[in-house]
N, C-alpha and C positions, 0 to 999 in steps of 0.2 A: 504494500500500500504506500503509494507516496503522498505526501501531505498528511491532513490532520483532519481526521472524520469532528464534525461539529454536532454534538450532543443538547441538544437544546434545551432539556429539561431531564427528571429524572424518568420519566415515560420512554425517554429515547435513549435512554441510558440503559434501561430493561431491557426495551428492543434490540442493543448492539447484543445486549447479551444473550439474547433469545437465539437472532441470527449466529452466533458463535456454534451456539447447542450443536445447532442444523448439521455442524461441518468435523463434530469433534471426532474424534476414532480413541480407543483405548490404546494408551500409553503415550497419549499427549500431556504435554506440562504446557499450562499456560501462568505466565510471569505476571502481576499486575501490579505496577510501580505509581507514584505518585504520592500529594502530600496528604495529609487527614482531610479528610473531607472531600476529596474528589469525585468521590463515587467510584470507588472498587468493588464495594459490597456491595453497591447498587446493580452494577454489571453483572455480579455474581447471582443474586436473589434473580434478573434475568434469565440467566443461563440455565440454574437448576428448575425455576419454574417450567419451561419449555422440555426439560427435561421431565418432565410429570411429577416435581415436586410441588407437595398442596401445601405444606406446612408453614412454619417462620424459618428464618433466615439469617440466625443473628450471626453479627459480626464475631468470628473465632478470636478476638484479641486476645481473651484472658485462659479460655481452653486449646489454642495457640491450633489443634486438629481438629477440623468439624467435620466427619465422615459422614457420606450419603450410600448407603450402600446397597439401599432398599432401588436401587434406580436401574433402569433397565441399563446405562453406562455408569454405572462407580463413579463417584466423584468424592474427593477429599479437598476441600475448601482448608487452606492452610494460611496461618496469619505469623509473621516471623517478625514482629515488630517488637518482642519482647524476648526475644533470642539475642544474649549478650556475646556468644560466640559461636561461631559456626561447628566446633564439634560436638555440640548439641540436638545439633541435628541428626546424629546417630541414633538418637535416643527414639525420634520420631518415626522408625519405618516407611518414610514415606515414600520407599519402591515399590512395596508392598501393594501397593495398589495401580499400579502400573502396567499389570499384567493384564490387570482386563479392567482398568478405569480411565479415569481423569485424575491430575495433580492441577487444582490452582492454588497459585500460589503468592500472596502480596507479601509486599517486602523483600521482595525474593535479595537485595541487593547484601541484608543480613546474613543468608547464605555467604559469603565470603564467593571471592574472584573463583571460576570454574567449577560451579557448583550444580549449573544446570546443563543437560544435554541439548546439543547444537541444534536440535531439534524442537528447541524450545519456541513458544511465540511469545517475545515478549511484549505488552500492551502498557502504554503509560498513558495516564486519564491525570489532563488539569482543568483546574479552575482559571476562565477565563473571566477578562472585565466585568461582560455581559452577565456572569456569571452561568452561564454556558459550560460546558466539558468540550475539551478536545482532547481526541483517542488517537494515536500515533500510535505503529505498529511497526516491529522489526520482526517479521516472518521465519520461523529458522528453516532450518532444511525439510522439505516433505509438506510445507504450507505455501508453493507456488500455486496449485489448483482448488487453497482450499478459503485463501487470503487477498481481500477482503470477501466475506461471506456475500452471496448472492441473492 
């Protein structure tokens, strides 16, 4: 994707994440960066709703793993904001679900340098003037047919 998809509220913020669903395959990571408040979670509660999630949606900050596993594709909603160093991260399993799920994952940047496979998408959501979202995307490998969703 070049440029900067423009989120204009959080309805369309749901929507990026809805269209995400559509295109996921198991043992995809997707990366979601940006500052508090940008709407990560928002994208997310998208994603899994489309996914046949009826439920809530809360933000994983404080149980750092929110596993979905009741879903027809697995997903583990992961928040690393509170991860003070990356080999911490052992502790989480979070290949574990890779075999036949989804990893997303905000904050990913906690993870420490080389932590996520080149395969990864990573998605960064800001806050614009408007207060709008803008969603930039670095595609990793095996997301040329699948990025930007259709």
């Amino acid at each position: 994707m070049n440029g900067t998809l423009i989120l204009a509220d959080e309805a369309a913020t749901r929507a990026a994440g809805a269209a995400l669903a559509r295109v996921l395959q198991p043992g995809d990571v997707i990366l979601l960066d940006g500052p508090l408040g940008a709407g990560k979670t928002t994208l997310v509660r998208g994603l899994l709703e489309a996914l046949g999630h009826a439920g809530e949606v809360p933000s994983p900050s404080f149980a750092i793993v929110q596993p979905y596993d009741d879903l027809v594709l697995p997903l583990w909603h992961v928040d690393l904001y509170r991860i003070a160093h990356p080999s911490e991260l052992a502790e989480l399993g979070l290949d574990t679900v890779l075999h036949d799920g989804v990893l997303v994952v905000e904050w990913p940047g906690h993870a420490g340098e080389g932590a996520w496979p080149p395969t990864a998408l990573a998605l960064s959501l800001g806050v614009r003037d408007d207060h709008a979202r803008g969603l930039t995307a670095k595609p990793g490998q095996g997301w040329e047919d699948r990025w930007p969703p259709r």
